[in-house]
Every structure is written in C-alpha cells, then in structure tokens.
N, C-alpha and C positions, 0 to 999 in steps of 0.2 A: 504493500500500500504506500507508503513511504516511497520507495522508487518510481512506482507510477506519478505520485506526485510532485518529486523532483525531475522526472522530464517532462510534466508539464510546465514547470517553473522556466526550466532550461528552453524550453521552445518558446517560451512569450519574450525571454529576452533576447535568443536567438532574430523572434520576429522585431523587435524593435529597433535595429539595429537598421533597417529598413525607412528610407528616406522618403516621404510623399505627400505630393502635392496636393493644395485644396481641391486642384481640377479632378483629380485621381481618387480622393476620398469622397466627394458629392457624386462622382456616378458610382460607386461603391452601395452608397445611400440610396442611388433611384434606383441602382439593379436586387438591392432588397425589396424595395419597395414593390417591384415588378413580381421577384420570387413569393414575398408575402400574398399578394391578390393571387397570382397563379394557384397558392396551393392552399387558400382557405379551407377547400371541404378536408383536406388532409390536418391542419389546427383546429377546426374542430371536433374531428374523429378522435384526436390525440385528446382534447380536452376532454369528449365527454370518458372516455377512459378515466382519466384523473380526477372527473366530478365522481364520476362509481367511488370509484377506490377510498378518496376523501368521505364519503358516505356511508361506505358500509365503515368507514374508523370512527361513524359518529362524531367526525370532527363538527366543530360551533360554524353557525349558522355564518356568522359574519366572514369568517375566511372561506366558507362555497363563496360567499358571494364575491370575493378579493381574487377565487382561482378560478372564476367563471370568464370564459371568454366566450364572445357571439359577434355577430356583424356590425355591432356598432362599436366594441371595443377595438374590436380589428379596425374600422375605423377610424378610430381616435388613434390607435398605431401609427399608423400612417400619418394620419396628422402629424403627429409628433416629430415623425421622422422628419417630413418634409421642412418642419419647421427649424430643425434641425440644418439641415442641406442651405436654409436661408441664410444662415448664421458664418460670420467669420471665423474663418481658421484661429484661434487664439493663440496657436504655436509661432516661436520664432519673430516676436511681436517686440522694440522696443518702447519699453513702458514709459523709459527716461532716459535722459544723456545729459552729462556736463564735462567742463573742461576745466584740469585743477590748474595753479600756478606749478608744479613741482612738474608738468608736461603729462599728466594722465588724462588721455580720452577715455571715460566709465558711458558705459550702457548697462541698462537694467534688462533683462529680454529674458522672456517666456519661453518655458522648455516643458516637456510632459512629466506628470508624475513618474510613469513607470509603467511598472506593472501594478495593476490593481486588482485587488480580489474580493469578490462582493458576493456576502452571506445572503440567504436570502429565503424569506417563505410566502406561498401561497399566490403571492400574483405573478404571472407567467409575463404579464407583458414589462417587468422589472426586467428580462431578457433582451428584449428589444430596446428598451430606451436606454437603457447601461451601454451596450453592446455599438449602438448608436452613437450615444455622445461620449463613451472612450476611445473610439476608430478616431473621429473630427477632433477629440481634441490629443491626438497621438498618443493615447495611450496603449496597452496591451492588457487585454483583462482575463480575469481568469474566474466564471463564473459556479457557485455552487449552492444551486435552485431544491427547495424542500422538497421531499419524497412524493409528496402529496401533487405537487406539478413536475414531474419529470419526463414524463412524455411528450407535454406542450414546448416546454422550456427545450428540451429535444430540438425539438421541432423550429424553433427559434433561431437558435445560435446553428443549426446545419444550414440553415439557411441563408443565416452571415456570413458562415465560411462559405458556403456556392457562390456567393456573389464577389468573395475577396478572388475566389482561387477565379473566376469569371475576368478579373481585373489583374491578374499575374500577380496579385500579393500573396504575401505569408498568409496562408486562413491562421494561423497562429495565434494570428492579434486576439481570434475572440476563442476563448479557450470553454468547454462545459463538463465539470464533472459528472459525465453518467453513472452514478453510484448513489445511493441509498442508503449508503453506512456513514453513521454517524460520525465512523473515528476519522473521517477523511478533514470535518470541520475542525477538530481536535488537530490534527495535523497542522492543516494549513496556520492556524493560531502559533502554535509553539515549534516548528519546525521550519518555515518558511520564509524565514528572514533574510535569507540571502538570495531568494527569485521574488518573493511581492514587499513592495514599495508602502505601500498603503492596506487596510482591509477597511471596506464598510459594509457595518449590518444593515440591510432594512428587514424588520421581522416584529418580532414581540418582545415585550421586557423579557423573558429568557433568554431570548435568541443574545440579545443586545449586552444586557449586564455580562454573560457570558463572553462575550467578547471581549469586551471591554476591561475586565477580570484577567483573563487567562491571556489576550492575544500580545507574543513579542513586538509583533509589525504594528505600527502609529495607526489610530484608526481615524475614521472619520463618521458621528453617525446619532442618534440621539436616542433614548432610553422609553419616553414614551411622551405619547402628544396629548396633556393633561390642559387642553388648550381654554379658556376663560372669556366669555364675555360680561365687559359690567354694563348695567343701565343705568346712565346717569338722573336726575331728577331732572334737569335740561334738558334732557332727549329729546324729542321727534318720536311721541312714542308707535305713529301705524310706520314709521320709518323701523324702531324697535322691533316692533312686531315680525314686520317682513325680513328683519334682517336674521333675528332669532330662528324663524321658521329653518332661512337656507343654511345657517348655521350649525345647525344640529338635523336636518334632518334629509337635506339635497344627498346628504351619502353618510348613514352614521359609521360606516366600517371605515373611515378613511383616519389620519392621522391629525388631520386639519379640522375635523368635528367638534366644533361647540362642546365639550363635557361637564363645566357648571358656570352655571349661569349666577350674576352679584349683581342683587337690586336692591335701588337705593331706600333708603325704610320713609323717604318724602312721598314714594309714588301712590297713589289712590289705588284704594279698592279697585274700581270701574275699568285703569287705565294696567292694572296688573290681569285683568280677565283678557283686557285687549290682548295685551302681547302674547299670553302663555294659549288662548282659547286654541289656535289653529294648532299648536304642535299634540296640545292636549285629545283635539277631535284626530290626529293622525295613528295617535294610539301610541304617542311616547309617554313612557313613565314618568311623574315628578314625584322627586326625591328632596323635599325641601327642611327647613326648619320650623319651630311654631309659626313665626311672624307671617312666613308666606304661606302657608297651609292655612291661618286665619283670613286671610287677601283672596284666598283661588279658591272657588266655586266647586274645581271638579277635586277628584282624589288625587292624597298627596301624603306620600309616604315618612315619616319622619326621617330625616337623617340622622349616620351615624358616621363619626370621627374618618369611619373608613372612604366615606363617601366622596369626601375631597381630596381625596388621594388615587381616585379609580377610574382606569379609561375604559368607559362603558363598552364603545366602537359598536354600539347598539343602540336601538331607538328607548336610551333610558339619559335622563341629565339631573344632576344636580343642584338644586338651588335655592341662594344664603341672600337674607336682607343684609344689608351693612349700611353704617349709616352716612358715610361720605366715601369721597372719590381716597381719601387717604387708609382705610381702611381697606376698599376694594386694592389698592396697589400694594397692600401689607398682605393679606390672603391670597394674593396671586404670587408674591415674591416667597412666600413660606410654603406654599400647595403644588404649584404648576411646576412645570420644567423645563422653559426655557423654550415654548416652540415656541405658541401663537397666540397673545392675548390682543382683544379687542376694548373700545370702549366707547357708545353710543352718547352722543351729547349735542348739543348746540355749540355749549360753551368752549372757543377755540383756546383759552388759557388754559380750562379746566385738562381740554386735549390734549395738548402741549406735554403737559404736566404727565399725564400718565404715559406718554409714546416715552415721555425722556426717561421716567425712574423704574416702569415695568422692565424686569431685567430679562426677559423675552428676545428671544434674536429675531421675531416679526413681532412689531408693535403695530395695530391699526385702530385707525378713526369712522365710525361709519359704517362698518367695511364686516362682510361676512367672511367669518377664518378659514374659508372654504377655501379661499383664494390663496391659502397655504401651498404652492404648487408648483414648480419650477415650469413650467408650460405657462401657467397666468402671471408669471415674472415676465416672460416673453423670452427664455432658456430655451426652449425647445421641448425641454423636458427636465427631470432631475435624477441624480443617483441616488438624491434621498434629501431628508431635511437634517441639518447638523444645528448641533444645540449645543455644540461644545461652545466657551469662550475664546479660545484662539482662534481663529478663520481657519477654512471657511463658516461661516452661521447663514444659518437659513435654508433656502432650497439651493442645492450643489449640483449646478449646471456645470455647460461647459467651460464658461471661464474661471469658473472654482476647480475646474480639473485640471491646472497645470499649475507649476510652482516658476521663478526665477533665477535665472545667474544672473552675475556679473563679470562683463565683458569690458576687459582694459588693455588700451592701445595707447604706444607712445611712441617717439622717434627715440630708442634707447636709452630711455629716460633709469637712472641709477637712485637710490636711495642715499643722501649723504650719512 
C-alpha cells in the first residue's frame, strides 16, 4: 500500500515538471467539458450504483443528497468548469517589482503549490472542480474521494486524464485513488511529505479534525461551517424574512447554511412571526430559547448548550434573543468557526461594526451565507472554504492555489 502510494507521489511530480501554456490548459478544460456531456448516461449509471450502496449503509439523508448527481448538477459542472476556462492563468504572474540602491532588480511572481492532495466525502462533483482548478492553476493533484462515491468520482478524474492524454500531457496531473481502504488516508497524512505539498479536507468534522490532528503535510481547510445570522432591531424585516428563508433552507446540506439564527430581544411579536413563519411552514425545526418560543406562534423546541455548537446540514436551526449587536458578535466569536456570519440591518455603522470585529473569514451585510461559494466569489469554483487565520481564508479558488518566489536580478551586484 505504501509503494503504491509512493509512485503515485513520484508520478505527480514526475508530471509537474511539465511546462504549459494557458492556451494548452483551457482546451484541456473544453475537451472535458466535451468528454463530461458525451458520457452523462455513463455518470449516472456510476452514480446510481453509489446512491444503492450509500443506502443500503443507511448513510444520513443529507450526504445522499451531497452524493447525488443528475442533469442539472452535471450542469452546474460544466458551469463551473467553463467558468473556470474564463479565468487567468494565475501562474508565472509578477505581483511586484522594485529597484534597491545596492543594484537588486526583486520580483515577486507566482509559482504552483505543488502537488496537492484532497481528502474528500460524498460529493463527486469535489472531483471535477478540484481537478479543474489545480490543472489552471499548475498544480498536480492527487485525489482520494469517500467509498460511498467511488464509482462516480471514477468516472470523473478518467475523464481528466482522456482529455490530458487527448492534449499530449502527463494524465499524471490528476491522480485518483481507486481504493476503499481507509489506511490509504492514514498514509497519505503521515507518510507523504516528501511527494504532496499541501493536503485539504473537504468532509465532516471527523474527516477534518483528523486531519488536521495526525496530517505531517500543511493543510488547508476548515472544521465545520457553524455559520450565524443576526437580526438587527434596524433591519428591513420582509428583507429579514426573505433572507432567512435562502439562508437556511435554498440547501441545508451545504457548508454555507444558516445554522443559528440571533434576534434582537427589541423585535415584536408580529415582526418575529414574519420572519420565522415561511421556514416554519417549510417544515424546518426551531430550536430556540424561552424568549423566542414566547415571540413564535408555531412549535419551538427548547434549547440546549449543545445547540450552538451543532451543524444541523439539515432543515433544523437554532435560535437565541440577545439583546444588542455586541452580544450577537460575543456569541458568534465564542460559538461559530470562523466561516460565514451575517448581519441584517439598516444601520451602516451598526454594519460596519460587526463585518470589522466578527472574527469570520466571510463577514456579510444583507446578504444570505448561501453565497459562501467560490463560484458566487466569481472563482470558478473552490477546493473548499478555509477558516484557518493564515491565508488562504475563505472560499480557495484559483488564485488561492498558488504560492510566490522571489526573483533577483543584478549587473553583478556583491554584498559589501
């Protein structure tokens, strides 16, 4: 197992080694894009195999629907891709240049991570957009997709390599372990430091703390999306309303979902039925405290300690009165994790005030945290959302996917 894993290693950086142009990478991209439509009814065969299989494991509802793929997500594939293909080569790029007195010409310029290796459960199309935006931004990746999509994800990266080996490259670049065994993630974590650059999870808090724990190689990657929206007393509350809705319920499986909701304890009876009634008649749970169980109409579960610390990724949210905007940024800064908190208001000081001190690597105004998404950044797509404090933070596209040197030129310039 171990050897098979070290010539995968060896062949990504074997492949890197390999010099290519944007012209060469973008038909790279449209000749997937061609291979993808061509063999749809083949992605889905592969898929419903892997919905079975997920099924009979009694795996949660929320990951079928993360490992579901159909015609509109193959859709949004493509999308991505293309959107992808629109985007500049980030490689090779100088960021800055100056000129010292001691005679040094410095450049700052953009070079690839490396090889990167990307942990990964239940959505197949994490295959495609990784696969995508590490080719564009020169990387060589080395993918290793949950048991539960192995067939799809299959199905995927063979399809990257048709189109690399189609364009005389390394299929190298995109690498997929067809394997099932757990010890291969165990591997790659504590053995692999000398072929991948980089590792990032996208998964579950298992997946992730695990990583993050045990892995030698720098990772990149965030532990779970415990994302917040407050209601200010200010608000706009049918703007509240609507926003609450797409917040929590346009996709509760995703990372970027609304999971508890901080209303302000100024807002009216009348004007807290407004906002919660539609997600209430949708058939999401609320999980609230006395103050707002005494405020809502419909049924409302008491909470308990655990509640603000749990990413539902299901049509359930939690939600706490508090009585100002300083409070809501003190419960978000002790609770959350650093994805995506939001906060509804009129008041642009009050806004200000919570984008600057929510310690959130996406702070928004308005704005539903749905929009958590490296494709609604205008990325393309992303490897993931990182939460770390060092950069990258946020959704890690492809300009988050390469790092810098420095490039120095002189007429023989000597140090005294």
């Amino acid at each position: 197992m171990k050897k098979t894993l070290f010539n995968i290693g060896q062949k990504s950086k074997l492949a890197l080694q390999e010099n290519i142009s944007e012209k060469i990478k973008n038909k790279v991209l449209k000749d997937y894009c061609y291979l993808i439509k061509k063999n749809k009814s083949k992605i889905l065969k592969s898929n419903d195999k892997d919905l079975n299989f997920a099924k009979s494991k009694k795996i949660k509802d929320n990951l079928i629907e993360r490992l579901k793929i159909n015609e509109k997500k193959i859709n949004e594939i493509l999308i991505s891709i293309n959107n992808i293909i629109k985007l500049k080569d980030p490689c090779n790029k100088i960021l800055e240049s100056w000129k010292r007195p001691n005679g040094l010409n410095i450049s700052k310029v953009t070079i690839p991570l490396g090889v990167i290796g990307v942990i990964y459960e239940s959505r197949p199309n994490v295959t495609s957009d990784v696969s995508a935006l590490c080719f564009k931004s020169g990387n060589a990746v080395i993918l290793r997709g949950g048991s539960e999509a192995i067939n799809t994800n299959k199905v995927f990266s063979d399809l990257f390599r048709l189109a690399l080996q189609r364009n005389n490259i390394n299929k190298d670049y995109i690498q997929f372990i067809n394997s099932k065994k757990r010890n291969f993630v165990d591997l790659m974590l504590s053995e692999m430091q000398n072929y991948i650059d980089v590792i990032i999870p996208r998964g579950g808090k298992g997946l992730v703390e695990k990583v993050q724990k045990f892995s030698k190689v720098p990772t990149i990657g965030h532990l779970e999306g415990i994302c917040h929206t407050y209601i200010d007393s200010e608000a706009d509350m049918n703007m509240a309303a609507k926003i609450i809705f797409n917040s929590k319920m346009r996709n509760t499986a995703i990372c970027g979902a609304t999971e508890t909701i901080l209303v302000n304890d100024k807002i009216s009876q009348k004007n807290i039925n407004l906002i919660f009634e539609k997600i209430y008649k949708k058939n999401c749970k609320l999980i609230g405290d006395l103050k707002f169980k005494k405020k809502f109409k419909g049924n409302v579960q008491i909470a308990k300690d655990k509640d603000w610390t749990t990413e539902y990724l299901a049509p359930i949210v939690s939600v706490k009165t508090v009585k100002n905007l300083d409070e809501a940024i003190r419960h978000i800064n002790k609770f959350g994790t650093m994805h995506t908190d939001a906060i509804i208001t009129k008041n642009k000081i009050k806004a200000q005030r919570f984008l600057n001190n929510v310690k959130s690597s996406i702070a928004m105004h308005n704005t539903s945290t749905q929009f958590a998404d490296g494709g609604e950044f205008g990325y393309g797509g992303e490897v993931g959302i990182s939460t770390n404090k060092l950069p990258p933070r946020g959704p890690v596209g492809l300009n988050q996917l390469v790092s810098y040197k420095y490039q120095i030129k002189s007429n023989g310039s000597i140090r005294d």
